[in-house]
C-alpha positions as CSV (number, residue, x, y, z in Angstrom):
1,X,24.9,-23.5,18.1
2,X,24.9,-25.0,14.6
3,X,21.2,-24.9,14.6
4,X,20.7,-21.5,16.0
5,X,23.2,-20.5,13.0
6,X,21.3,-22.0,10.8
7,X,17.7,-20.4,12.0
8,X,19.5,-17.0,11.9
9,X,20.7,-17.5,7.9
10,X,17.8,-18.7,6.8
11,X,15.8,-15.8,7.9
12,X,18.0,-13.5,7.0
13,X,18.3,-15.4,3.5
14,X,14.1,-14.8,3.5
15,X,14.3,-11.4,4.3
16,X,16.9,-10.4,1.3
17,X,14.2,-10.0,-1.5
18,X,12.5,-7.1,0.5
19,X,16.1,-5.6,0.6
20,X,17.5,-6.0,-1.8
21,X,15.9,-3.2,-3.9
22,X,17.4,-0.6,-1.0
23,X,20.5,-2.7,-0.6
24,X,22.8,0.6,-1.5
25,X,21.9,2.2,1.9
26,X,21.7,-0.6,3.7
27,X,24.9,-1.3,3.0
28,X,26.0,2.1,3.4
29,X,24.3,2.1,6.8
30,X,26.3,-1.0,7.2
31,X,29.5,0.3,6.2
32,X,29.0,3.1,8.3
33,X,29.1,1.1,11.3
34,X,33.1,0.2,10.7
35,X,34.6,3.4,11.9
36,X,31.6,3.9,14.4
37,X,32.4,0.8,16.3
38,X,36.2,1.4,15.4
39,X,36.4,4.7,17.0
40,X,35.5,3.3,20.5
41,X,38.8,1.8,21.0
42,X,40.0,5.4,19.8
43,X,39.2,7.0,23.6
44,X,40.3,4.2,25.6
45,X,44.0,3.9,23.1
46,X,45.1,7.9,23.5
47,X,45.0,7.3,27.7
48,X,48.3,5.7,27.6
49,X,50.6,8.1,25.9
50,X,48.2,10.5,27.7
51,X,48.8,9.4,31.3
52,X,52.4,7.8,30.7
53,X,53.6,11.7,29.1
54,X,51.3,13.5,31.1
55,X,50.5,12.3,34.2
56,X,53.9,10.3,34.5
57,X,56.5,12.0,33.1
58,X,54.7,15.7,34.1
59,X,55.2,16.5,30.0
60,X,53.1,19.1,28.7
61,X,53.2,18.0,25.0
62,X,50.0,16.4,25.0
63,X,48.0,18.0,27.1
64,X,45.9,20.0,23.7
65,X,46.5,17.3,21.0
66,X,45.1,14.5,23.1
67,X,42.2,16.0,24.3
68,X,41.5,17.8,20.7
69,X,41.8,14.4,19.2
70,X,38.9,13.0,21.9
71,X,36.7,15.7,20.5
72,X,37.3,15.1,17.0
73,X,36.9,11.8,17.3
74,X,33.6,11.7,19.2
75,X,32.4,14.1,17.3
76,X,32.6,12.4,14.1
77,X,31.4,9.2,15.8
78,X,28.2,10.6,16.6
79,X,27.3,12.3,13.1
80,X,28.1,8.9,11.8
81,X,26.0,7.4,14.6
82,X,23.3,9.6,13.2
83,X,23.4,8.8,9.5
84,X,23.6,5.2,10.2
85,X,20.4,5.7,12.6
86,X,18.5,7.6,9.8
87,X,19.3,4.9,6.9
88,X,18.5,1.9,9.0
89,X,15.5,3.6,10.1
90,X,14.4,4.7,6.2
91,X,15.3,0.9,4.7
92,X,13.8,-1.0,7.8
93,X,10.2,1.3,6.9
94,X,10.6,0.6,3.4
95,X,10.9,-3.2,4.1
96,X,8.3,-3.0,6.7
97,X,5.9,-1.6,3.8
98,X,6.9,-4.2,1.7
99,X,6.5,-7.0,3.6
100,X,3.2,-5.7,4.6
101,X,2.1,-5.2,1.0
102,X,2.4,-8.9,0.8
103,X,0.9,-10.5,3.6
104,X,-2.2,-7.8,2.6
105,X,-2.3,-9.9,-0.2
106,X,-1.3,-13.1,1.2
107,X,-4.2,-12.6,3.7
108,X,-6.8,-11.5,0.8
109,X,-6.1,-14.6,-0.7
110,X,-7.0,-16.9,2.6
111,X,-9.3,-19.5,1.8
112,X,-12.7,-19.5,4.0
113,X,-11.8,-22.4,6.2
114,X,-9.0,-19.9,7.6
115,X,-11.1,-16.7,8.1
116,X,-13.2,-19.1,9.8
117,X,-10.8,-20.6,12.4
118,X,-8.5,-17.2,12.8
119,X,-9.8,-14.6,15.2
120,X,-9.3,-11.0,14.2
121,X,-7.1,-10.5,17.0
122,X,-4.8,-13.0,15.5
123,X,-5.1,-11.0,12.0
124,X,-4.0,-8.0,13.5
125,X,-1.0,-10.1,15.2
126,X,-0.1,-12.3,12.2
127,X,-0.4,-10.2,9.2
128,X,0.6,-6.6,10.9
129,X,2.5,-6.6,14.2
130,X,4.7,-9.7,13.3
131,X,5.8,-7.6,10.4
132,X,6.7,-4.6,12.1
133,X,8.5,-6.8,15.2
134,X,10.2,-8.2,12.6
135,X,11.4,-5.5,10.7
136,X,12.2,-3.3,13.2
137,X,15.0,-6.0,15.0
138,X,16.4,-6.6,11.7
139,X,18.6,-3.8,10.5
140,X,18.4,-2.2,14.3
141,X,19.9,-5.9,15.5
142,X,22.2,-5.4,12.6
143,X,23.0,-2.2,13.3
144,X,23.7,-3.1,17.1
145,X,25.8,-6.2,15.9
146,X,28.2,-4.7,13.6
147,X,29.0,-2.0,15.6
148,X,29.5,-3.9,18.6
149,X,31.4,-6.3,16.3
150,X,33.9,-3.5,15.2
151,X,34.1,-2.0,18.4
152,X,34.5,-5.5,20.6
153,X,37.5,-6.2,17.6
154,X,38.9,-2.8,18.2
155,X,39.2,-3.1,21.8
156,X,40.4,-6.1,21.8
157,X,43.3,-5.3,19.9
158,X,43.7,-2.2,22.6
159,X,43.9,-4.4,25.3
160,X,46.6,-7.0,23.1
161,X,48.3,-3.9,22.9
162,X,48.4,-3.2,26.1
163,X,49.2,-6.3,27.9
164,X,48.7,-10.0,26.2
165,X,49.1,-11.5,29.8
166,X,45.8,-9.4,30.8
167,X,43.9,-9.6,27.4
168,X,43.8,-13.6,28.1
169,X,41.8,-13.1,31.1
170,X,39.9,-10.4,30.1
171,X,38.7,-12.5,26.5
172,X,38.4,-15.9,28.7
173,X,35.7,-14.1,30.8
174,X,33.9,-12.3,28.3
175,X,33.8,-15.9,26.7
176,X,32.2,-16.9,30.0
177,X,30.0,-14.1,29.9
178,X,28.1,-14.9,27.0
179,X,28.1,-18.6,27.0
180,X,24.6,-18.4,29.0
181,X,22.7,-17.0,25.9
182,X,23.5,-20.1,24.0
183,X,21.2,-22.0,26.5
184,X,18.2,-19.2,26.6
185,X,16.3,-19.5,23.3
186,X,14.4,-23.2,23.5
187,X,13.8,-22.6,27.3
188,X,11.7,-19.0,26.0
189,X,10.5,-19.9,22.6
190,X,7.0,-21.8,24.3
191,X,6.9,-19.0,25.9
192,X,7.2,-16.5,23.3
193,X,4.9,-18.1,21.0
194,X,2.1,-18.1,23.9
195,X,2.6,-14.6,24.8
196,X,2.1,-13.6,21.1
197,X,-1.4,-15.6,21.5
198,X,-2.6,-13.6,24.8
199,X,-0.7,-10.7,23.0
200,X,-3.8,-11.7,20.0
201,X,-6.6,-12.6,22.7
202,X,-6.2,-9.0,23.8
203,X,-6.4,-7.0,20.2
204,X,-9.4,-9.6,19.5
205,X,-11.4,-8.3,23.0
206,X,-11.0,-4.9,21.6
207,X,-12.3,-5.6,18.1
208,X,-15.6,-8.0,19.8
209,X,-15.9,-4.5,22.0
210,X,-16.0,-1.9,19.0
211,X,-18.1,-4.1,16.5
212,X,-20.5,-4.9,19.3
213,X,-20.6,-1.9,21.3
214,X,-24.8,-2.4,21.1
215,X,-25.1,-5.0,22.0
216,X,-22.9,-4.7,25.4
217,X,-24.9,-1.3,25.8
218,X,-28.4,-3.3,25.2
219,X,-27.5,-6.6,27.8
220,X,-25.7,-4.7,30.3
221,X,-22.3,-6.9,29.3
222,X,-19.9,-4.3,30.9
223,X,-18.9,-6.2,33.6
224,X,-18.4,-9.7,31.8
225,X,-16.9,-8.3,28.9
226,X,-14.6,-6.6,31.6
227,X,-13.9,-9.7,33.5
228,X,-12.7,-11.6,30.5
229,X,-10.7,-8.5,29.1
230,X,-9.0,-8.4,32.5
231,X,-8.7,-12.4,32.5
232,X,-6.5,-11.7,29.8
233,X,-4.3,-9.6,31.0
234,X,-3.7,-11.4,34.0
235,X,-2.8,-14.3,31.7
236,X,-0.5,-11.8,29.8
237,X,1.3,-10.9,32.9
238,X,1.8,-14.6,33.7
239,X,3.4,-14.9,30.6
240,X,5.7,-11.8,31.0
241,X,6.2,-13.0,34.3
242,X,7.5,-16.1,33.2
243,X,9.6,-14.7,30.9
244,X,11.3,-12.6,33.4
245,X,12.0,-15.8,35.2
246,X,14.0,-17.3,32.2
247,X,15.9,-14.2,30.4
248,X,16.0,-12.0,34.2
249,X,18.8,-13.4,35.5
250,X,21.0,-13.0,31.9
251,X,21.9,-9.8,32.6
252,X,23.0,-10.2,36.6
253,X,24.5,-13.3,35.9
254,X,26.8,-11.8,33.0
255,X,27.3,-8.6,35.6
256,X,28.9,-11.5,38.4
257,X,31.0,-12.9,35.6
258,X,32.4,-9.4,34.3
259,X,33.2,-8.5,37.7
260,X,35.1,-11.4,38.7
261,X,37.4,-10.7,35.3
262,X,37.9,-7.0,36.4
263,X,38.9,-8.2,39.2
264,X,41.4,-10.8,37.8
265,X,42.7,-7.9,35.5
266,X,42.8,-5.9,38.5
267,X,45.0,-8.2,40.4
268,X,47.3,-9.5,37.5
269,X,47.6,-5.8,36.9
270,X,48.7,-4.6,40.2
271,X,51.4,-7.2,39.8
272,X,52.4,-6.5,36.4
273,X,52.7,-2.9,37.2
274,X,54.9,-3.4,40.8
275,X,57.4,-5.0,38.3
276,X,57.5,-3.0,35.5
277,X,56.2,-5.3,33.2
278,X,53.1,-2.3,32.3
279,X,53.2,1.3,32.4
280,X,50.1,3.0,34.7
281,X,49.4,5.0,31.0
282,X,48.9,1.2,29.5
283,X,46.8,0.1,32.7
284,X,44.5,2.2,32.9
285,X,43.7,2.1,28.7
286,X,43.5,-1.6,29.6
287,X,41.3,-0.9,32.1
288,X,39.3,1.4,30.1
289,X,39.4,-0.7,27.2
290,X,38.0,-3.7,29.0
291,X,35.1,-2.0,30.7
292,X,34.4,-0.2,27.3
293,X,34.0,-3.8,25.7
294,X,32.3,-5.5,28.9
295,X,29.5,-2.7,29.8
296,X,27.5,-3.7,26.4
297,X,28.0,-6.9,27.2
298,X,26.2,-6.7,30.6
299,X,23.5,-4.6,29.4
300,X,23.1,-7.7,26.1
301,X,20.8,-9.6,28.3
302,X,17.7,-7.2,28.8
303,X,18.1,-7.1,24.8
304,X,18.6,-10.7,24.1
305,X,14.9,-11.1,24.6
306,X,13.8,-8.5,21.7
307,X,16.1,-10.1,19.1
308,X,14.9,-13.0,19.8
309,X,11.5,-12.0,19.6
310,X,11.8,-9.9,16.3
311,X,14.2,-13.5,14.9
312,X,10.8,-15.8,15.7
313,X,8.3,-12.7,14.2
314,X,10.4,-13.1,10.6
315,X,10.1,-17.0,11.3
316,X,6.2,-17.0,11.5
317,X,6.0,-13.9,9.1
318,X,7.5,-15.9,6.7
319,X,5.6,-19.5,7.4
320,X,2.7,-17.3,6.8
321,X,3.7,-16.3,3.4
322,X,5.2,-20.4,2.7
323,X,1.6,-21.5,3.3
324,X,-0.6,-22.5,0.8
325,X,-4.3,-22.1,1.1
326,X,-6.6,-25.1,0.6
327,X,-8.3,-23.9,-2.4
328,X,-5.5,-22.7,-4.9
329,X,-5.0,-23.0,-8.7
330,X,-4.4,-25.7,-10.8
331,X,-1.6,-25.7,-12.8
332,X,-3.4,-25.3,-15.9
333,X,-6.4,-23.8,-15.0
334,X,-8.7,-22.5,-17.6
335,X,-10.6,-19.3,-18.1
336,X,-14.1,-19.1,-18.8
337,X,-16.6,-16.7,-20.0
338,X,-20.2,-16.7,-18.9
339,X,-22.5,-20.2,-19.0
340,X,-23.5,-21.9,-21.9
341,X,-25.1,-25.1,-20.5
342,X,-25.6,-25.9,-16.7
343,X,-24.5,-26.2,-13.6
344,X,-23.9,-29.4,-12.2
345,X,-23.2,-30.8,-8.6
346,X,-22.2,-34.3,-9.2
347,X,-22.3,-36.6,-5.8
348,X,-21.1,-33.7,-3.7
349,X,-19.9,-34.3,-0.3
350,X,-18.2,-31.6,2.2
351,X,-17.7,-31.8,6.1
352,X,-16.3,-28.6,7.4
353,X,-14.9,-31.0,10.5
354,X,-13.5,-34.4,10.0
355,X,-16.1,-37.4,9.4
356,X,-18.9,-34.8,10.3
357,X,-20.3,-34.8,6.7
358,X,-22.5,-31.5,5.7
359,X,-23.4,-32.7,2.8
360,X,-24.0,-36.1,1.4
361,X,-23.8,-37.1,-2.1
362,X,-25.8,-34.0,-3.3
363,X,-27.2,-34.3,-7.2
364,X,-28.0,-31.2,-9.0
365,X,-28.3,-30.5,-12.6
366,X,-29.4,-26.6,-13.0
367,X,-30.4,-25.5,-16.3
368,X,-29.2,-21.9,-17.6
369,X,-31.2,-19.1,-16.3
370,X,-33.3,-20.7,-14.2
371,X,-34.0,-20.0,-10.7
372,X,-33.2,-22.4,-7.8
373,X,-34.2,-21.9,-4.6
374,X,-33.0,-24.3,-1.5
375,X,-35.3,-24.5,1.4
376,X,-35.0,-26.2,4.7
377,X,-34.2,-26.2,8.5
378,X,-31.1,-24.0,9.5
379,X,-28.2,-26.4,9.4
380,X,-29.5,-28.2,6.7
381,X,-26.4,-27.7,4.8
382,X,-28.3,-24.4,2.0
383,X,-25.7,-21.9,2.4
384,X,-22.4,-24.6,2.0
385,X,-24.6,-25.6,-0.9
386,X,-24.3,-22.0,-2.7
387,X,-20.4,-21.5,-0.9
388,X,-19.1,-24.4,-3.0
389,X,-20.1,-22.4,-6.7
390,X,-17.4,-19.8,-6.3
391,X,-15.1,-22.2,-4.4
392,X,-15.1,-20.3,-1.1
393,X,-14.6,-24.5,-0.3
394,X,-13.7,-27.7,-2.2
395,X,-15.6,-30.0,-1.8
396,X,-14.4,-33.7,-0.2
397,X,-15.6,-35.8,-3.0
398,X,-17.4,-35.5,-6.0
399,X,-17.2,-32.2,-8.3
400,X,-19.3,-28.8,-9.0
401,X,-19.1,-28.4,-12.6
402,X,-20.1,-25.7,-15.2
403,X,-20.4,-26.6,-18.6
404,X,-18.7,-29.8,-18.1
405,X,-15.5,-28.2,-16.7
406,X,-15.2,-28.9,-12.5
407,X,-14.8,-25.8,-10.8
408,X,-11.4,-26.8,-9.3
409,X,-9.7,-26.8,-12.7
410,X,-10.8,-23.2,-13.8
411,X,-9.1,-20.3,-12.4
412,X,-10.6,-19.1,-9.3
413,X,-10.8,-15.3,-10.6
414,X,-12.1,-16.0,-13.9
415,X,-15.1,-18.3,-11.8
416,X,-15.8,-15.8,-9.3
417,X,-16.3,-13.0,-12.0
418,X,-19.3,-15.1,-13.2
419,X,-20.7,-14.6,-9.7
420,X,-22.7,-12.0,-8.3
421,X,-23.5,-13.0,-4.4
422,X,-26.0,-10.5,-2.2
423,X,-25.6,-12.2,1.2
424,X,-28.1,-11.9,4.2
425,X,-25.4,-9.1,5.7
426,X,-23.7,-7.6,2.7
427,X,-19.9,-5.7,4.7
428,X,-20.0,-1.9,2.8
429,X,-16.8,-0.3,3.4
430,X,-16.0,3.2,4.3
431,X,-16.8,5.5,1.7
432,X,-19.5,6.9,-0.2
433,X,-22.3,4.7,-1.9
434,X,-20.8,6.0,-5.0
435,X,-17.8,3.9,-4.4
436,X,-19.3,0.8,-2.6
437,X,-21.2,0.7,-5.5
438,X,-18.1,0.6,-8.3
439,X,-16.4,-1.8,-6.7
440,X,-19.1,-4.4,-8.6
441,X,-16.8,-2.8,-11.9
442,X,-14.5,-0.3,-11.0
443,X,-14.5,1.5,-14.8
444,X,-18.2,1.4,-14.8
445,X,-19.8,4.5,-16.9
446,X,-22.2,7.2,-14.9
447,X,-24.9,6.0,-16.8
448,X,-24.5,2.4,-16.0
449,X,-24.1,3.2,-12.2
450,X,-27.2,5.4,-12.7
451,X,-29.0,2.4,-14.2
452,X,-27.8,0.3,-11.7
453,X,-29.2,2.5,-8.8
454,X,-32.5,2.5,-11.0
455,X,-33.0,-1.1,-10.7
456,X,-31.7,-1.4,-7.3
457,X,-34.4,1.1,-6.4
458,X,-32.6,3.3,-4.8
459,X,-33.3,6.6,-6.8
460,X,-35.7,8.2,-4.4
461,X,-33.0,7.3,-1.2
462,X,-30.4,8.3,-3.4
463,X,-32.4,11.6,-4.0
464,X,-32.9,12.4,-0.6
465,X,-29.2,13.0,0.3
466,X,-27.8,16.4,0.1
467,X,-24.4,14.7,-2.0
468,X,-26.6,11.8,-2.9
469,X,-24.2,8.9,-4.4
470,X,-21.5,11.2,-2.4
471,X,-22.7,10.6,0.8
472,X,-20.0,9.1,3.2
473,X,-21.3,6.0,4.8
474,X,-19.2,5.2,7.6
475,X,-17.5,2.3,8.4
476,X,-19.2,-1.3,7.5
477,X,-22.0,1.4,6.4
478,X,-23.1,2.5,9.9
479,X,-25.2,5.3,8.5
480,X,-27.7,3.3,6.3
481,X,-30.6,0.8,7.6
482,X,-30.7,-2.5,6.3
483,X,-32.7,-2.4,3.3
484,X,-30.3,0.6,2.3
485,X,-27.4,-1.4,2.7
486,X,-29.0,-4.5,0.3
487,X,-29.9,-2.6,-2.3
488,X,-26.5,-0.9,-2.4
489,X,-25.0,-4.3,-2.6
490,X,-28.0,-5.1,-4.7
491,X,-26.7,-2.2,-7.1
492,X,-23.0,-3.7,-6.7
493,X,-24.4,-6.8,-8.1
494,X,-26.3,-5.1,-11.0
495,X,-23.0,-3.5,-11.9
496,X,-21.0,-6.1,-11.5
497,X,-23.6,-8.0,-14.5
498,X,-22.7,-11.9,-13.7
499,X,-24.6,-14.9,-15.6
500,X,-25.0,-16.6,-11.9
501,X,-26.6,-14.6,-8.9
502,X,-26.2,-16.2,-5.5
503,X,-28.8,-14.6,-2.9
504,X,-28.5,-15.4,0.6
505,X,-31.1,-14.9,2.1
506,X,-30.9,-11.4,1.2
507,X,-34.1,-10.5,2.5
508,X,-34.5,-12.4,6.3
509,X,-33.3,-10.1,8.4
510,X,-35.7,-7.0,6.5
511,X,-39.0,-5.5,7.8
512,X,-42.0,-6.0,5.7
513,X,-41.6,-2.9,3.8
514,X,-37.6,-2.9,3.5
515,X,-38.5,-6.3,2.1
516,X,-41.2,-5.1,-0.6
517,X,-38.4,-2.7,-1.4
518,X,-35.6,-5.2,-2.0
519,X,-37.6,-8.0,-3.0
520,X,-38.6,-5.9,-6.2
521,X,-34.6,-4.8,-6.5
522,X,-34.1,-8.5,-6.3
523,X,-36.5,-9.4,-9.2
524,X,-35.0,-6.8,-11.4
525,X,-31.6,-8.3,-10.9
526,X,-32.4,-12.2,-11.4
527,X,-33.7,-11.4,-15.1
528,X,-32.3,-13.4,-17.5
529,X,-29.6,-14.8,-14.7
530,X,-29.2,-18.3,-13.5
531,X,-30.0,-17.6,-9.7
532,X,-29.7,-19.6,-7.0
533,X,-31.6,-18.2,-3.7
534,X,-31.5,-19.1,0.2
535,X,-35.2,-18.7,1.6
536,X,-36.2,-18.7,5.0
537,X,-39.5,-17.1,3.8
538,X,-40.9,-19.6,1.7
539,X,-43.4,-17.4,0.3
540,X,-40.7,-15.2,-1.3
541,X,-39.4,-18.4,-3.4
542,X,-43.0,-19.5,-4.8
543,X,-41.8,-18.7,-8.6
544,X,-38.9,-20.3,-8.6
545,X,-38.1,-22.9,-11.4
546,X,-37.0,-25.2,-8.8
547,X,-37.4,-25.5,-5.1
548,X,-35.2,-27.9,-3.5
549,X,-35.4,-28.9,-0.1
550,X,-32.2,-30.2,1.9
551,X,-32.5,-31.3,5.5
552,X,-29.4,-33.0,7.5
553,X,-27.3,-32.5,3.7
554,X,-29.2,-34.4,1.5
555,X,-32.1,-33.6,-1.1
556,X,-35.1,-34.5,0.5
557,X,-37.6,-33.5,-2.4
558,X,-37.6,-31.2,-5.4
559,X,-39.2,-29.6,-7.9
560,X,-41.8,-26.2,-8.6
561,X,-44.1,-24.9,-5.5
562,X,-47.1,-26.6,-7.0
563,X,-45.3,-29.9,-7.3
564,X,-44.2,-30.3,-4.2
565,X,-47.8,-28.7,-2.5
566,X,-49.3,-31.3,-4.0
567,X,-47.0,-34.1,-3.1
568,X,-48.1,-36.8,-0.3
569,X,-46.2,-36.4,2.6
570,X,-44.2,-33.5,1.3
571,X,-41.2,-32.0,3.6
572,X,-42.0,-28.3,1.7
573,X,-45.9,-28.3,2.1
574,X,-45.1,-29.3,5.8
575,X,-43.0,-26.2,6.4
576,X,-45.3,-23.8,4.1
577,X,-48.3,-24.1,6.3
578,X,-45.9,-24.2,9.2
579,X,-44.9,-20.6,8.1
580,X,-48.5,-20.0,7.0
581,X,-50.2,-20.4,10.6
């Protein structure tokens, strides 16, 4: 019990920070709960002098006060039941917001290795659901507690008032009746935490569905994307199954218990009554007392499973917010401003899976503005080459260093902003190509974004549109073709004006003339830049400064195209006139 105490203040202790800035109405909302629980008692406490004057003694005295006071009483009970609804409901959505506002920024902040290992279904789960399980039991559970608190309180002291002899009975079961919960929460928490993985699975078969509608349409995949979907559920329904199995019998279990004390009262009653020792006025507020107090109590285990749920949503919400990413800050990490010298990888080594190196003891030394290009089989270990420069990954040992300074001990923001990076499949969000195009700098002038579109080549597309830089271009930029959708994140890079440009293979996946296109858009924005480029075509890296060639993550051979054409057994001229033929 001590431990289950614990877990609940802790939480709760998390969760102040997001309320504190609304902590007048929730504690108003709180507050409000008193007299609302209170006032339950009210109803079953005017049934004595009601049915001892009036039904007893055949006195007419009460017979508009009592029932006037009922009114009044319930009256007020539900406008207060109102006003504490609406504040819970307006702070919990306020905290919700909150909470979400951080783990948007918690989650933009994930290092690659996490991206890489999460699915999108458990995004969706971790970062947006959690939250709103979470905050949703909180003040409701509160809500629920207090007011039961008050009312179970207030009843209680009916029923002392009544008869002690009965109340002992009646507290002993109710005792009894909730003893069971204490033994639910490790038997369903393995449980929980596997349903909330299915409960992921699902949202993540949806996602695969809508991104890759085509290619279900092209292959004919509607019947195994089907049978997985539906494998799935079925292992869903297990789950919910299984939870029925453990929390299902709470609630007819607690029903036997309650119904053995109404019986006891009903008994001890009986003979309490028979000699005088309690008026039929006090039994029957006993009796309406008791059930009053007992029938949320039956009803506690279809809800036990809920509070649970939301209590172990606020404990991974906030394990997800405790966790720090692999590649952070250091503690007095510096700020730089452009490149003066070089770029040096210093016996690099990175594995992406334990003692399953990608690269091994890589050497570089790249001068300031010159152009590397990195050539080689797929796999070879090129793009973790270029993905260790703005720290997307640390490496295992050795160091990346500019200007003498390794990477790790300058500040990750002030690093990236040297970079510019057009990838092989650049993500556009939805928008215009105005906006996809500012977010390279956000205060950028018209006539840098016009020069930026110049040298992107993109004037004569951009002409063609009826709202030209306007034009909407759906999400992930659906409405553009491939080479429209480089050079618009060719133009993000222009505008964005970094010393280093990483291009990933930025042209593979182009036809010939999409490639002529961008390939130009490409030279314009490696002038005066210190580029480093991922080829698959080698005929598109023929002027770099430096071709290196990494098979199996190490350096094999470098130096310019000529050098290595004319090299004896060279690993380049192999794959040239591989490419040539």
């Amino acid at each position: 019990m001590n431990l289950k105490n614990n877990f609940f203040i802790t939480n709760y202790a998390k969760i102040y920070p997001y309320v504190r800035p609304y902590l007048f109405r929730a504690v108003l909302a709180i507050l409000i709960t008193l007299p609302l629980g209170a006032m339950d008692a009210v109803i079953a406490w005017v049934l004595k002098p009601y049915m001892d004057v009036v039904m007893i003694e055949k006195s007419a005295k009460a017979t508009s006060l009592l029932p006037l006071l009922v009114i009044v009483f319930s009256f007020a009970q539900s406008m207060l039941n109102y006003a504490a609804t609406y504040l819970n409901t307006w702070v919990g959505q306020k905290i919700t917001m909150d909470l979400k506002k951080n783990l948007f920024k918690k989650m933009m902040r994930c290092d690659a290795t996490f991206f890489d290992k999460t699915t999108s279904g458990d995004v969706m789960f971790r970062f947006n659901q959690d939250a709103d399980l979470a905050c949703s039991g909180l003040l409701s559970n509160l809500k629920l507690f207090t007011t039961r608190l008050f009312s179970s309180i207030s009843l209680i002291l009916v029923l002392i008032y009544n008869s002690w002899q009965l109340s002992i009975i009646a507290i002993f079961i109710l005792f009894g009746a909730l003893f069971p919960l204490t033994k639910v929460r490790k038997k369903i928490k393995g449980i929980m935490d596997k349903t909330v993985f299915s409960g992921a699975r699902v949202m993540t078969h949806y996602n695969e569905a809508f991104t890759g509608n085509r290619v279900v349409s092209s292959f004919n995949l509607y019947d195994y994307q089907f049978n997985r979907f539906n494998e799935t559920l079925r292992s869903v329904f297990k789950l919910g199954m299984n939870m029925t199995k453990k929390t299902g019998i709470l609630t007819p279990m607690m029903h036997f218990i309650i119904s053995i004390g109404i019986a006891g009262v009903i008994w001890l009653g009986s003979y309490l009554i028979t000699n005088n020792q309690l008026t039929p006025g006090g039994f029957v507020s006993f009796i309406t007392a008791l059930l009053m107090l007992y029938h949320p109590i039956k009803s506690i285990g279809s809800n036990f499973t809920s509070v649970q749920m939301s209590l172990m949503a606020m404990e991974r919400v906030f394990s997800l917010l405790e966790e720090k990413p692999r590649v952070y800050n250091a503690d007095n990490a510096v700020k730089i401003n452009g490149i003066n010298k070089d770029i040096l990888f210093e016996n690099v080594w990175f594995e992406y899976e334990p003692n399953r190196p990608v690269l091994k003891g890589i050497n570089l030394d790249v001068k300031k503005g010159q152009t590397i290009a990195f050539v080689g089989n797929s796999g070879g270990g090129k793009s973790t080459m270029v993905n260790l420069l703005p720290r997307f990954y640390d490496v295992k040992q050795g160091a990346v260093k500019i200007d003498g300074n390794d990477i790790r001990n300058i500040d990750i923001d002030s690093l990236r902003s040297q970079i510019a990076i057009v990838f092989q499949d650049n993500v556009l969000f939805a928008g215009t190509i105005r906006e996809n195009i500012l977010l390279g700098k956000e205060n950028a002038t018209d006539e840098e974004v016009r020069n930026a579109v110049h040298n992107a080549c993109l004037d004569e597309f951009i002409g063609s549109l009826p709202l030209g830089l306007d034009t909407e271009i759906g999400e992930r930029g659906t409405k553009l073709s491939g080479g429209q959708k480089q050079r618009v994140a060719i133009a993000r890079a222009f505008l964005k004006n970094a010393p280093v440009v990483i291009l990933d293979e930025a042209t593979s996946a182009l036809d010939n003339k999409s490639e002529e296109i961008v390939q130009q858009a490409i030279y314009n924005l490696m002038a005066d830049r210190t580029v480093f480029v991922i080829a698959h075509r080698l005929s598109t890296v023929k002027n770099a400064d430096c071709i290196v060639v990494i098979d199996h993550g190490e350096i094999k051979e470098q130096g310019t195209h000529e050098e290595l054409l004319a090299r004896e057994n060279s690993v380049y001229a192999a794959l040239y006139k591989t490419q040539l033929k």
